[in-house]
MIDOSE-1310 file (N, C-alpha, C; in nm, 2 decimals, decimal comma, always signed):
residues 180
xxxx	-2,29/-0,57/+1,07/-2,22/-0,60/+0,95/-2,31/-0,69/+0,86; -2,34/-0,66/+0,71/-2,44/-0,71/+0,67/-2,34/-0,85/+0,61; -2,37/-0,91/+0,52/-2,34/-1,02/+0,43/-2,24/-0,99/+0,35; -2,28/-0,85/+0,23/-2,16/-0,81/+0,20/-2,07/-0,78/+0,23
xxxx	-2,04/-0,69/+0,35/-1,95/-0,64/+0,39/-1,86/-0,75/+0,44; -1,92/-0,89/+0,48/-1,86/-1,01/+0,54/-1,75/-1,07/+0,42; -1,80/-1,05/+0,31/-1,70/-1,10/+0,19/-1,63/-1,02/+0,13; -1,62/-0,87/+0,14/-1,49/-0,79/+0,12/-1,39/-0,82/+0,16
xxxx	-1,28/-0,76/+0,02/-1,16/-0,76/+0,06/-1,11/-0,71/+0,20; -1,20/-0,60/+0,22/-1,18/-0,55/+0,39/-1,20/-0,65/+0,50; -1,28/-0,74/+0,46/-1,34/-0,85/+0,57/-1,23/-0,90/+0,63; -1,15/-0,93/+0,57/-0,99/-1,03/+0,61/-0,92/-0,92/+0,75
xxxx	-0,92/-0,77/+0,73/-0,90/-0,67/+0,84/-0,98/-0,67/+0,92; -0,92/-0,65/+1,04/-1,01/-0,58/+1,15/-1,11/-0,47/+1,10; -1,21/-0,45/+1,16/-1,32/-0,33/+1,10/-1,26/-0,24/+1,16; -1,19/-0,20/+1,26/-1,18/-0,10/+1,30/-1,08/-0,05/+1,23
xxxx	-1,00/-0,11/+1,15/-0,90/-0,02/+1,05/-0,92/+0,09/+0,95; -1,08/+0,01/+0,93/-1,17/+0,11/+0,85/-1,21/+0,24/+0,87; -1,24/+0,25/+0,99/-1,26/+0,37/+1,06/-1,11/+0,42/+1,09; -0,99/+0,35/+1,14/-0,90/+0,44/+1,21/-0,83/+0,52/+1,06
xxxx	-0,82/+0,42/+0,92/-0,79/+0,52/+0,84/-0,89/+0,61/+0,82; -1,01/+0,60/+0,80/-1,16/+0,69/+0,79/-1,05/+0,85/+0,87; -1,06/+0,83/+0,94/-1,02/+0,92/+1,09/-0,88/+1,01/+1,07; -0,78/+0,90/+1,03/-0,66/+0,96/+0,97/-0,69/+1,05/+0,90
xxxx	-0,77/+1,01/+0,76/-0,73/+1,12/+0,61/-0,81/+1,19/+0,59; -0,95/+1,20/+0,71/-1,01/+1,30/+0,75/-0,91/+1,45/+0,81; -0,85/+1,37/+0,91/-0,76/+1,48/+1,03/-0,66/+1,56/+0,96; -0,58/+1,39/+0,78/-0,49/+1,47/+0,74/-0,52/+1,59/+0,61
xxxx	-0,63/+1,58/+0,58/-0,69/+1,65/+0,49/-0,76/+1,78/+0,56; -0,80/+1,77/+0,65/-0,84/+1,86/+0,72/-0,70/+2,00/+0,75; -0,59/+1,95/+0,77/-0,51/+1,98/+0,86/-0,43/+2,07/+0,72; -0,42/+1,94/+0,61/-0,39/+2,05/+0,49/-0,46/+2,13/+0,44
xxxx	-0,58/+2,13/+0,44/-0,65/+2,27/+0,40/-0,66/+2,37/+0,46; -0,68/+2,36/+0,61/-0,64/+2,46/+0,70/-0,51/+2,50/+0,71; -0,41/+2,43/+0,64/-0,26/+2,49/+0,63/-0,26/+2,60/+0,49; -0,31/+2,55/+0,42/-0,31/+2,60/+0,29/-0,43/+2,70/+0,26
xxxx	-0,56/+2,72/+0,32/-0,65/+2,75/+0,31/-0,66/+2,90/+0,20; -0,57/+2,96/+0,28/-0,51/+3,13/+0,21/-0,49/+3,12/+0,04; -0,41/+3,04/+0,02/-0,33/+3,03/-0,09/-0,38/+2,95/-0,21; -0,42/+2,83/-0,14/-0,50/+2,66/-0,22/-0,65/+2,70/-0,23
xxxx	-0,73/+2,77/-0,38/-0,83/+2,78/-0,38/-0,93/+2,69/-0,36; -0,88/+2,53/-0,34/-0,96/+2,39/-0,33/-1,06/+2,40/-0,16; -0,96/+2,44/-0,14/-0,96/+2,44/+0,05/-1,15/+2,54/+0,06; -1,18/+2,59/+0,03/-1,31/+2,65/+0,00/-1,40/+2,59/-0,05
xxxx	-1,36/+2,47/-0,12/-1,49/+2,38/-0,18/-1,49/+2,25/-0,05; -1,57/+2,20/-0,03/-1,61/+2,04/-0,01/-1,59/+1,94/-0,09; -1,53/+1,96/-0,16/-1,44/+1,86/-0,31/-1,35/+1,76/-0,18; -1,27/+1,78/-0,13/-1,16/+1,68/-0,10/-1,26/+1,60/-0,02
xxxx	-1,36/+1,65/+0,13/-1,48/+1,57/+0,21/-1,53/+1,47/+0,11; -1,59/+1,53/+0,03/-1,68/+1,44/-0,06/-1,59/+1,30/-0,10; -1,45/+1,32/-0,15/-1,39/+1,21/-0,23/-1,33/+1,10/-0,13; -1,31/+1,17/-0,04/-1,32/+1,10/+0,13/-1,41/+1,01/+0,14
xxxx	-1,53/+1,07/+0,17/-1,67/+0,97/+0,20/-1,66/+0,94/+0,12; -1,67/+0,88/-0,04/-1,65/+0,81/-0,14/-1,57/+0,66/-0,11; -1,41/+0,77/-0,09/-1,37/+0,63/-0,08/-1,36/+0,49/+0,05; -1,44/+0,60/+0,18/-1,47/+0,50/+0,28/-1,56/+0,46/+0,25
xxxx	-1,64/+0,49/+0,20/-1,79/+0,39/+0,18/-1,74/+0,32/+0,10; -1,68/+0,31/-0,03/-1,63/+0,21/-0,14/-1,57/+0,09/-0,08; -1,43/+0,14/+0,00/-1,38/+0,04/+0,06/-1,38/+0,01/+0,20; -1,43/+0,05/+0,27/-1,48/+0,02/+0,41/-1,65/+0,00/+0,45
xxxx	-1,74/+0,06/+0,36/-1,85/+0,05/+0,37/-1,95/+0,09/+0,47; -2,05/+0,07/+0,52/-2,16/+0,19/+0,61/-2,05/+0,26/+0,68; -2,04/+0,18/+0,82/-2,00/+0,27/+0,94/-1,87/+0,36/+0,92; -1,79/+0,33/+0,85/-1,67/+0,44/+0,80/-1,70/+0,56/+0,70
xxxx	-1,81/+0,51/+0,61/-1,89/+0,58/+0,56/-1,96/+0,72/+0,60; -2,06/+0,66/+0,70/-2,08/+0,79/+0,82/-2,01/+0,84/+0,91; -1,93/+0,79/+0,92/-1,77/+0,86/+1,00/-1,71/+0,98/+0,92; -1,73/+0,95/+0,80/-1,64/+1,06/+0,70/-1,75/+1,13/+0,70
xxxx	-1,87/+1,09/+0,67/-2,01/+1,22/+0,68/-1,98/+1,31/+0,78; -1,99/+1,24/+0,85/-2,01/+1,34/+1,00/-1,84/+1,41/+1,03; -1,76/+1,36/+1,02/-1,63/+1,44/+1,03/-1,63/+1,51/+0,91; -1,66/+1,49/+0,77/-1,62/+1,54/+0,66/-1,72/+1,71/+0,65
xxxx	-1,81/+1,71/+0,73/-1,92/+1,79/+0,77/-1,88/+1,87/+0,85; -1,81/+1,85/+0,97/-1,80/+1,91/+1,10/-1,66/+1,99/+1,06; -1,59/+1,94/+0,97/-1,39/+1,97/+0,96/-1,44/+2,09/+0,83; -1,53/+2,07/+0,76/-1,62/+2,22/+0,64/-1,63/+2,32/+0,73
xxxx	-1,75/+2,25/+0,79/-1,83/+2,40/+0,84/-1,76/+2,47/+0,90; -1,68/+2,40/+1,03/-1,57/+2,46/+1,12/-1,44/+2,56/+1,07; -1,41/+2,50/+0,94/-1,25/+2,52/+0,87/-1,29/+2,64/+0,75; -1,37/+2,58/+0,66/-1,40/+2,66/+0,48/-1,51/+2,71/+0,53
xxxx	-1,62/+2,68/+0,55/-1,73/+2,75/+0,57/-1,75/+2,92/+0,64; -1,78/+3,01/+0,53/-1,84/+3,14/+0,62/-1,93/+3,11/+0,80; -1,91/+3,20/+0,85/-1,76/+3,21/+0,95/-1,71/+3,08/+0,96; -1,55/+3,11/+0,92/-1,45/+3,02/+0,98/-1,42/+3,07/+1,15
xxxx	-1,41/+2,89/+1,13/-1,35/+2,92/+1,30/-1,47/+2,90/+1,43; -1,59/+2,89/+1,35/-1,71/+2,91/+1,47/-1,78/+2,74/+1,40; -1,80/+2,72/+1,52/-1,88/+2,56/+1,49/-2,02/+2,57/+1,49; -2,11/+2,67/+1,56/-2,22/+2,67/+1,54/-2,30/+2,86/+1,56
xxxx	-2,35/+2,88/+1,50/-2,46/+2,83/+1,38/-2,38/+2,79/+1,32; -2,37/+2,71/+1,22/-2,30/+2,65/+1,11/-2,28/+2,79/+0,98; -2,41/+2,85/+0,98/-2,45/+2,91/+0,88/-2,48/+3,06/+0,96; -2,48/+3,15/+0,85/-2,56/+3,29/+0,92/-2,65/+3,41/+0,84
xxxx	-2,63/+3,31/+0,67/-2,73/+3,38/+0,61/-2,82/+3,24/+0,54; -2,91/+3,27/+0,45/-3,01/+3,16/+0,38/-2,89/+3,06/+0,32; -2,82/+3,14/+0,20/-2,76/+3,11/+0,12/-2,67/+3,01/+0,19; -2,57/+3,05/+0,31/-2,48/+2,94/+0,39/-2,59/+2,82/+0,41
xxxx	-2,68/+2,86/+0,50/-2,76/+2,74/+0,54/-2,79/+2,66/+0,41; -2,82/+2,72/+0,29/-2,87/+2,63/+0,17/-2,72/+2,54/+0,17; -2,63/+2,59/+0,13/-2,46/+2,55/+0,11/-2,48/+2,46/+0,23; -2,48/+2,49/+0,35/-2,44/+2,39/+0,43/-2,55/+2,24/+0,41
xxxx	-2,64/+2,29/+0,39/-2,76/+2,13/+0,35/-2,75/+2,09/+0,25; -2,68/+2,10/+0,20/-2,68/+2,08/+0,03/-2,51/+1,97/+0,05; -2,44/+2,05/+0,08/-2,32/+1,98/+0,13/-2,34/+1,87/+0,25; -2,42/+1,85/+0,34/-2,50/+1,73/+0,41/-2,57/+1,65/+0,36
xxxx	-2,65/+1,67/+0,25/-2,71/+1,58/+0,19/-2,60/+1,50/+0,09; -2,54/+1,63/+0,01/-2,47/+1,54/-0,08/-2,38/+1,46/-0,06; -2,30/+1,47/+0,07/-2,26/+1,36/+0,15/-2,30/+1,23/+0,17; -2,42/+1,26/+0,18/-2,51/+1,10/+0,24/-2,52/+1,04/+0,13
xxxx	-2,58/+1,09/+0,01/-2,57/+1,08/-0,11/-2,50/+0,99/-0,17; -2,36/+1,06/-0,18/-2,25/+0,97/-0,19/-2,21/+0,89/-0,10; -2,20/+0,87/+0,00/-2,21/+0,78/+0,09/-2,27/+0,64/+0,07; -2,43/+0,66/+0,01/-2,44/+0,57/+0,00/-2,50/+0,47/-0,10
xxxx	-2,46/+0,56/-0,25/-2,41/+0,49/-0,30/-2,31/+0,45/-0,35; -2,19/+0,50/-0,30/-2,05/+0,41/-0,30/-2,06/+0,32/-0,21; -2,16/+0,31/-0,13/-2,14/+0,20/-0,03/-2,19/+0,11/-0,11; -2,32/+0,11/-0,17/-2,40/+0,05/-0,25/-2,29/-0,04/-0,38
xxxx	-2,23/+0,10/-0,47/-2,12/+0,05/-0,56/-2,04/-0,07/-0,48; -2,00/-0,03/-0,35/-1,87/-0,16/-0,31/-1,91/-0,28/-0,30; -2,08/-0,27/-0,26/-2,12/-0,40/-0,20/-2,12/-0,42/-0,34; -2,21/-0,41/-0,45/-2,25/-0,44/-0,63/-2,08/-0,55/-0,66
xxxx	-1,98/-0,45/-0,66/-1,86/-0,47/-0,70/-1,82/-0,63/-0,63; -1,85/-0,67/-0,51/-1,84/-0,74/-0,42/-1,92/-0,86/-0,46; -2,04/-0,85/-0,49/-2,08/-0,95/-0,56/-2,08/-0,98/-0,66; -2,03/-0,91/-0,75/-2,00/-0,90/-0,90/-1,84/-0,99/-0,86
xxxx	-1,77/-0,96/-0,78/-1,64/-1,06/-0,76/-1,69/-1,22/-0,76; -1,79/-1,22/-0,64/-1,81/-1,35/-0,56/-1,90/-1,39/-0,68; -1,98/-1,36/-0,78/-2,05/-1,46/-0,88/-1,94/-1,47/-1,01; -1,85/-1,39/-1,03/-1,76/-1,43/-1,10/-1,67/-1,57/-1,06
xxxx	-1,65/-1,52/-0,93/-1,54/-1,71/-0,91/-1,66/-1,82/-0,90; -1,77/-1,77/-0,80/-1,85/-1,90/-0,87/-1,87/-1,92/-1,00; -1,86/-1,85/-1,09/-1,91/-1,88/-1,24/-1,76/-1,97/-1,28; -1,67/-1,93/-1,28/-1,53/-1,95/-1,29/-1,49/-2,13/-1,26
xxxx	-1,52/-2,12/-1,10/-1,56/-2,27/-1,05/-1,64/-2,36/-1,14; -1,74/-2,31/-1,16/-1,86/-2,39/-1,24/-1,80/-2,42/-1,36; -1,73/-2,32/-1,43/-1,69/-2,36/-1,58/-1,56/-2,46/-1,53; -1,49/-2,45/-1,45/-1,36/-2,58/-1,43/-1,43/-2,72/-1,46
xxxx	-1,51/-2,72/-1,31/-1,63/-2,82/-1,31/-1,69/-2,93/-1,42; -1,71/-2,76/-1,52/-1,80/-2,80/-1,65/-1,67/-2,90/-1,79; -1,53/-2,82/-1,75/-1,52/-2,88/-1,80/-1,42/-2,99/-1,78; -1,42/-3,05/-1,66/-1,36/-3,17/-1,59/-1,46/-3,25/-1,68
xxxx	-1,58/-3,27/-1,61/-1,70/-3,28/-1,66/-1,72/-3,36/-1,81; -1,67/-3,24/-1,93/-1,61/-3,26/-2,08/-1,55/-3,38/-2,08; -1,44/-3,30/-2,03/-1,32/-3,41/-2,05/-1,33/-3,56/-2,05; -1,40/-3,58/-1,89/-1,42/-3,72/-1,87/-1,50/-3,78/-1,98
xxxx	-1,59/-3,67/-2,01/-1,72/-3,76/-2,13/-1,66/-3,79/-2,20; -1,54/-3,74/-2,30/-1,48/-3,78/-2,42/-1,38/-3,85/-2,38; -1,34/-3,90/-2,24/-1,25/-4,00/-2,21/-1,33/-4,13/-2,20; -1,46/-4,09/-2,16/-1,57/-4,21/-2,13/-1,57/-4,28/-2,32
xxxx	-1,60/-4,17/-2,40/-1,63/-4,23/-2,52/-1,54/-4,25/-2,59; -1,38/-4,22/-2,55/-1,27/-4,27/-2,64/-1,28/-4,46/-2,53; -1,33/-4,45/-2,45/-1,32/-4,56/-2,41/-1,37/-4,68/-2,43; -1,53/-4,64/-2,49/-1,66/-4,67/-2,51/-1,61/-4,71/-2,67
xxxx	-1,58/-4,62/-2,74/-1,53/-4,68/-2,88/-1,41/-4,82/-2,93; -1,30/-4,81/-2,82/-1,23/-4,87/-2,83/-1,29/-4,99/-2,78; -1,42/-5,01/-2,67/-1,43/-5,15/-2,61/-1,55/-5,20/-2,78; -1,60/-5,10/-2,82/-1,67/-5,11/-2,95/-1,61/-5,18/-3,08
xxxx	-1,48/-5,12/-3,10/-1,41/-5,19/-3,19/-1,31/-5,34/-3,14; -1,33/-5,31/-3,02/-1,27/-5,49/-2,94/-1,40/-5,57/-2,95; -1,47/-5,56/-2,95/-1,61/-5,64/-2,94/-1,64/-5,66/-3,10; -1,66/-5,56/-3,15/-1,65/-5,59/-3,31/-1,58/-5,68/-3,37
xxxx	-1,41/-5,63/-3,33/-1,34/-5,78/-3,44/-1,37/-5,89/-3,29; -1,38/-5,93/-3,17/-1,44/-6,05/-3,15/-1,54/-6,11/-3,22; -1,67/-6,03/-3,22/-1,79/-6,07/-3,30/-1,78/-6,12/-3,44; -1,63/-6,08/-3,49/-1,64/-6,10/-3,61/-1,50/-6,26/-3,64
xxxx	-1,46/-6,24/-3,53/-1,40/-6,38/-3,54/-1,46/-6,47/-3,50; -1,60/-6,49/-3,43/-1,69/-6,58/-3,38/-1,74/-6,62/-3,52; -1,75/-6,50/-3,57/-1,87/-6,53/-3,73/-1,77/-6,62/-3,77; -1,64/-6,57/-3,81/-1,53/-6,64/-3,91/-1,53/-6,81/-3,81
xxxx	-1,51/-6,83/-3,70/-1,51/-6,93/-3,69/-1,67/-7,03/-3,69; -1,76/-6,94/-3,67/-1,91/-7,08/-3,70/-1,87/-7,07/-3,84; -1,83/-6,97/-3,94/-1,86/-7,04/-4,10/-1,73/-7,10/-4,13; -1,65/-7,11/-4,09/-1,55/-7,22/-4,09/-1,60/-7,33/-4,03
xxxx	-1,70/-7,34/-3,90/-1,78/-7,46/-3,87/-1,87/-7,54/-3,99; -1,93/-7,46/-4,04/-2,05/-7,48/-4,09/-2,00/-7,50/-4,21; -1,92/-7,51/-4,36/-1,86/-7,50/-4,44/-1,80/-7,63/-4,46; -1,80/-7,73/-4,32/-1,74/-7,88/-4,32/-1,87/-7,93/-4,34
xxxx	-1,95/-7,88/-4,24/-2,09/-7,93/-4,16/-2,17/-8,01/-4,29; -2,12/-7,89/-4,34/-2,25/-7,87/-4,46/-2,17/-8,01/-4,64; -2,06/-8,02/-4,59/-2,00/-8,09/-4,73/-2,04/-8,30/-4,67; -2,06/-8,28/-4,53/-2,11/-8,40/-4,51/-2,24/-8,47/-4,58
């Protein structure tokens, strides 16, 4: 588990929740396309796999990530994929085999950079509260300065009319001093 992944929202969960949902909406997406497969023209694309692996890498990140790869991969070839029903060869003309690599790569693909996006997102959070922090900081910081110098002014104008009652009293001194 790298650094990022340590400061996600996911972090506060167990990791393995990551994967046991990963696993769920694999099984339940799986289960509805093979229900519907006949009827639900979707069930023939790799569309729902893909948005899968997306959103585990987003919010679970690597290892739930390649979880949906590799199930999102195996629940295709097995389920939608010419021949249904047979798990290996995966493929049995060029064109399958192209479709089936193409649909493996594009997996990884997205894989990982949604993983990539979640971590970005993740630190784009964590420098935002630090910035957030720093500006409180900054302006505690303010505050006190212009409490410092409403403070600073007023010991300014106390010192002033002192200074200026000292003057008033030496020339009230000096004003006798001087008639002697």
């Amino acid at each position: 588990m790298d650094r990022d992944e340590l400061t996600s929202p996911s972090a506060r969960t167990p990791r393995w929740v990551g994967y046991a949902v990963t696993v769920f909406l694999e099984v339940a997406v799986t289960a509805g396309l093979a229900l519907s497969f006949e009827v639900f023209p979707l069930a023939k694309y790799p569309v729902p796999y893909v948005l899968l692996t997306m959103l585990a890498a987003y919010f679970f990140g690597t290892g739930p990530a390649v979880t949906a790869v590799v199930l999102g991969w195996f629940a295709y070839t097995y389920y939608a994929a010419p021949p249904r029903g047979i798990m290996w060869p995966p493929a049995t003309t060029l064109d399958d085999w192209a479709g089936q690599v193409a649909l493996l790569l594009g997996l990884i693909v997205v894989a990982i950079a949604m993983t990539q996006a979640g971590k970005s997102n993740r630190r784009i959070a964590e420098r935002t509260r630090q910035l957030e922090e720093e500006i409180r900081e900054r302006e505690a910081a303010e505050a006190e300065i212009r409490q410092l110098n409403i403070e600073l002014d007023q010991r300014v104008i106390e010192r002033t009319s002192q200074l200026q009652e000292t003057v008033e009293e030496l020339l009230l001194c000096r004003i006798p001093a001087s008639h002697l």
